[in-house]
C-alpha atoms as an extended CHARMM CRD file, in Angstrom:
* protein
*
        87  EXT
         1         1  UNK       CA             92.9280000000      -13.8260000000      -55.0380000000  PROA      1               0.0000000000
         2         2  UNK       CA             91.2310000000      -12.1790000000      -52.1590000000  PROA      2               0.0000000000
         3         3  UNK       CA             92.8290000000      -10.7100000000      -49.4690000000  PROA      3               0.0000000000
         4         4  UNK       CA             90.4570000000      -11.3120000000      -45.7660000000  PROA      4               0.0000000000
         5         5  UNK       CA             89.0680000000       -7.7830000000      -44.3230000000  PROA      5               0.0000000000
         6         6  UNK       CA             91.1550000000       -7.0940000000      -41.4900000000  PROA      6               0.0000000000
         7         7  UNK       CA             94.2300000000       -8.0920000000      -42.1850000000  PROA      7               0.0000000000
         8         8  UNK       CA             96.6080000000       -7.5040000000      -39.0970000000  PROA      8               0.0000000000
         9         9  UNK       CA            100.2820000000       -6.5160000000      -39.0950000000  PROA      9               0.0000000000
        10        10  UNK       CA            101.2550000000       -9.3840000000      -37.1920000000  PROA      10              0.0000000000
        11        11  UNK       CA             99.7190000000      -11.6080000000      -40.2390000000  PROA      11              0.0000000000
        12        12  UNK       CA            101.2850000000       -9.6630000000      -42.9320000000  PROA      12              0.0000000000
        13        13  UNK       CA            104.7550000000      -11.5380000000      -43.4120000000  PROA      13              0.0000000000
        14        14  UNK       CA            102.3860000000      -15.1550000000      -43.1110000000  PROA      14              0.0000000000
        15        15  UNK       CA             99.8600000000      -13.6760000000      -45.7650000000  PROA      15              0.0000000000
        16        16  UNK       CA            102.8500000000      -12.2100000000      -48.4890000000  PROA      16              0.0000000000
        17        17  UNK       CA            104.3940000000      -15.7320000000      -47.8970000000  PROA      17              0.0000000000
        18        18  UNK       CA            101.1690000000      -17.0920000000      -48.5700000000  PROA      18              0.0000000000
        19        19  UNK       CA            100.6170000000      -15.0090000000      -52.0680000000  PROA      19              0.0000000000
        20        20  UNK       CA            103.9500000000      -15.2600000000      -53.5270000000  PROA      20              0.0000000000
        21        21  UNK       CA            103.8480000000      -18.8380000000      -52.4940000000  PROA      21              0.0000000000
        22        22  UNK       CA            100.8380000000      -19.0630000000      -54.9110000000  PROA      22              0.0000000000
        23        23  UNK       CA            101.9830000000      -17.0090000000      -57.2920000000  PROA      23              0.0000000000
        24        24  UNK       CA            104.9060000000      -19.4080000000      -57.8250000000  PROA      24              0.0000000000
        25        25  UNK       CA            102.9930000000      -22.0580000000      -57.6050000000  PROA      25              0.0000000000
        26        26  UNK       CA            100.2440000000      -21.2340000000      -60.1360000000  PROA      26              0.0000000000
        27        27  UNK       CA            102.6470000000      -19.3600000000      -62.4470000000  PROA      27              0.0000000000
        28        28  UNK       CA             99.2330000000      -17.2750000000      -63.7920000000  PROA      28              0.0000000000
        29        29  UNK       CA             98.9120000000      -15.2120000000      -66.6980000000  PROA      29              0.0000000000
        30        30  UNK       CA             97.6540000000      -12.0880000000      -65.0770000000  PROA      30              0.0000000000
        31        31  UNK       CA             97.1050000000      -11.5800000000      -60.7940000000  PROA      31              0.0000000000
        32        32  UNK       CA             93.6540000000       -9.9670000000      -59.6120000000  PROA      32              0.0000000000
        33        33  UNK       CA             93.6970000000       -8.6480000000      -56.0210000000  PROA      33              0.0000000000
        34        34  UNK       CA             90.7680000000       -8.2880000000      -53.9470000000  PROA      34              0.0000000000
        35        35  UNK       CA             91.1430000000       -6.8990000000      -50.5890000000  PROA      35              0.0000000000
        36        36  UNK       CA             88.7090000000       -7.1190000000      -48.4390000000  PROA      36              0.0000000000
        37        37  UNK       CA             86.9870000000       -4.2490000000      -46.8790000000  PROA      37              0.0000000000
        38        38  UNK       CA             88.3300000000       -2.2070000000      -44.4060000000  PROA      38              0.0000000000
        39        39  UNK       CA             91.4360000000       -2.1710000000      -46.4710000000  PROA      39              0.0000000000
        40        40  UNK       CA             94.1440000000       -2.0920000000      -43.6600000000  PROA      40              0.0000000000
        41        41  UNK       CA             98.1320000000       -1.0060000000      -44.0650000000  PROA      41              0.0000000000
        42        42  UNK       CA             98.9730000000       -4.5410000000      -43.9640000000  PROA      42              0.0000000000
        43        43  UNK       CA             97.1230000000       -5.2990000000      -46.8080000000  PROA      43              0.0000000000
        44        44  UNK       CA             98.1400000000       -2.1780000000      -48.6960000000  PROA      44              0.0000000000
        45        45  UNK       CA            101.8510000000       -3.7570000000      -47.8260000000  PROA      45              0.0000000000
        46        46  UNK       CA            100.6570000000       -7.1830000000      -49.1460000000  PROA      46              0.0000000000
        47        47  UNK       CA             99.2260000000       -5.7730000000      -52.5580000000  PROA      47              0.0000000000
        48        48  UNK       CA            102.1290000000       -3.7760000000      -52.8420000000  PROA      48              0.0000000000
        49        49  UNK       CA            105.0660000000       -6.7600000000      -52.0650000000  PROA      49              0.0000000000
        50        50  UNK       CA            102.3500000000       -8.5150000000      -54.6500000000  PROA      50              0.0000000000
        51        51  UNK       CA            103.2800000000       -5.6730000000      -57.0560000000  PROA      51              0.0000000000
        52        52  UNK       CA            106.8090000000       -6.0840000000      -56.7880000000  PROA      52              0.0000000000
        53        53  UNK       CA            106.6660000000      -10.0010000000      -57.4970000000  PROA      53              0.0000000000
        54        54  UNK       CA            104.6070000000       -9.7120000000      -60.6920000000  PROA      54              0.0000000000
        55        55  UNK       CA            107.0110000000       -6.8230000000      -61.9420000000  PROA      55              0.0000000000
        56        56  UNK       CA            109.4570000000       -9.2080000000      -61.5320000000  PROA      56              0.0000000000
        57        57  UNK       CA            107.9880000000      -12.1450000000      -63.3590000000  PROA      57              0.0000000000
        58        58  UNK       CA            106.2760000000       -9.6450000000      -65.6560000000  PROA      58              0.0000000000
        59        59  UNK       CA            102.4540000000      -10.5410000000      -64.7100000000  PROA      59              0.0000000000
        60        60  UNK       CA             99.8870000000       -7.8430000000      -64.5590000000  PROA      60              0.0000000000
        61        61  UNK       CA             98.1740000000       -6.7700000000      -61.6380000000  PROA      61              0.0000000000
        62        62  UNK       CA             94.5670000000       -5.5210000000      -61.0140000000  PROA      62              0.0000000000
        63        63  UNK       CA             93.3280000000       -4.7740000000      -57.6110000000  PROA      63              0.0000000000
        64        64  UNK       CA             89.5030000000       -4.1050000000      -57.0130000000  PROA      64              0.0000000000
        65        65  UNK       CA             88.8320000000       -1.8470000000      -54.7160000000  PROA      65              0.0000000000
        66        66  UNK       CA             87.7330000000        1.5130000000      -54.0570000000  PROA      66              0.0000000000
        67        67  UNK       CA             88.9070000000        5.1070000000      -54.6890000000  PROA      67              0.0000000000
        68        68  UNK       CA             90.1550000000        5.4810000000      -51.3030000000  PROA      68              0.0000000000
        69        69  UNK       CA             92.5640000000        2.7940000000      -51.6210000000  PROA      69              0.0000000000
        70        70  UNK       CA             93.2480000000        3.3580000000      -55.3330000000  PROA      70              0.0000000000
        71        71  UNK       CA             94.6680000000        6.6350000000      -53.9460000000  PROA      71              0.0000000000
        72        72  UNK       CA             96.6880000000        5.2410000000      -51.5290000000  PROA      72              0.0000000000
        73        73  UNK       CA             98.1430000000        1.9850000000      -53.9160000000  PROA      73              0.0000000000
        74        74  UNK       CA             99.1240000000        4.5820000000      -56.7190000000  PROA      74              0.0000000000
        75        75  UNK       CA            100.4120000000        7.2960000000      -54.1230000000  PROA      75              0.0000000000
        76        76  UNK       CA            102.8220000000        4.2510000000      -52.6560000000  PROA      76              0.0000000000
        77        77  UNK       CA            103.8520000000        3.4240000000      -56.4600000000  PROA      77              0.0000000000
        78        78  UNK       CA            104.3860000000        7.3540000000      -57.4820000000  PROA      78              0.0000000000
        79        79  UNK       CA            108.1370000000        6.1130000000      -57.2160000000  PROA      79              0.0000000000
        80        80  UNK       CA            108.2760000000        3.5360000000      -59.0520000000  PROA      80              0.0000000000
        81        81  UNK       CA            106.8270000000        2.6470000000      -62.6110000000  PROA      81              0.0000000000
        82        82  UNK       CA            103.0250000000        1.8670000000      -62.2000000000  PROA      82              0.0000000000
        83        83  UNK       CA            102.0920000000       -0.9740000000      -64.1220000000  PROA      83              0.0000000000
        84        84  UNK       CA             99.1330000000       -2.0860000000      -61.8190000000  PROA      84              0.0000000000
        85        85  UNK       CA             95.8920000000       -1.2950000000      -61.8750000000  PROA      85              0.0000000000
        86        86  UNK       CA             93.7290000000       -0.6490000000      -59.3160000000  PROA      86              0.0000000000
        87        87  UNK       CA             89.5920000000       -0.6430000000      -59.8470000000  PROA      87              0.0000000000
């Protein structure tokens, strides 16, 4: 699924509705993530309420994106067991 560039705050609660709604929907075997470039912190909040949903429902994650924001998805999940992976 691909997140738009840009995301704003104000759409972050419509867009995490949005991908868990699929998510539910779809029921996949595995979730890919592609943000859109520049990576914003309400997509970094959408990837990471993402996270939490497949953890729950034991999917794996991937999320394509760069090594700036692979730095700043695995510094957010330092806390808590990383089982996504970012490209």
């Amino acid at each position: 699924m691909r997140i738009l560039p840009g995301l704003a705050l104000r759409q972050r609660a419509a867009a995490t509705l949005a991908v868990e709604g699929l998510l539910a929907a779809l029921r996949p075997s595995r979730v890919v993530i592609e943000p859109g470039e520049p990576v914003t912190p309400a997509a970094v909040s959408v990837i990471l309420r993402a996270h939490r949903w497949c953890a729950r429902n034991a999917l794996p994650l991937s999320v394509e994106g760069s090594a700036a924001l692979r730095r700043i998805l695995e510094a957010n999940l330092r806390q808590s067991a990383p089982d996504i992976t970012p490209h």
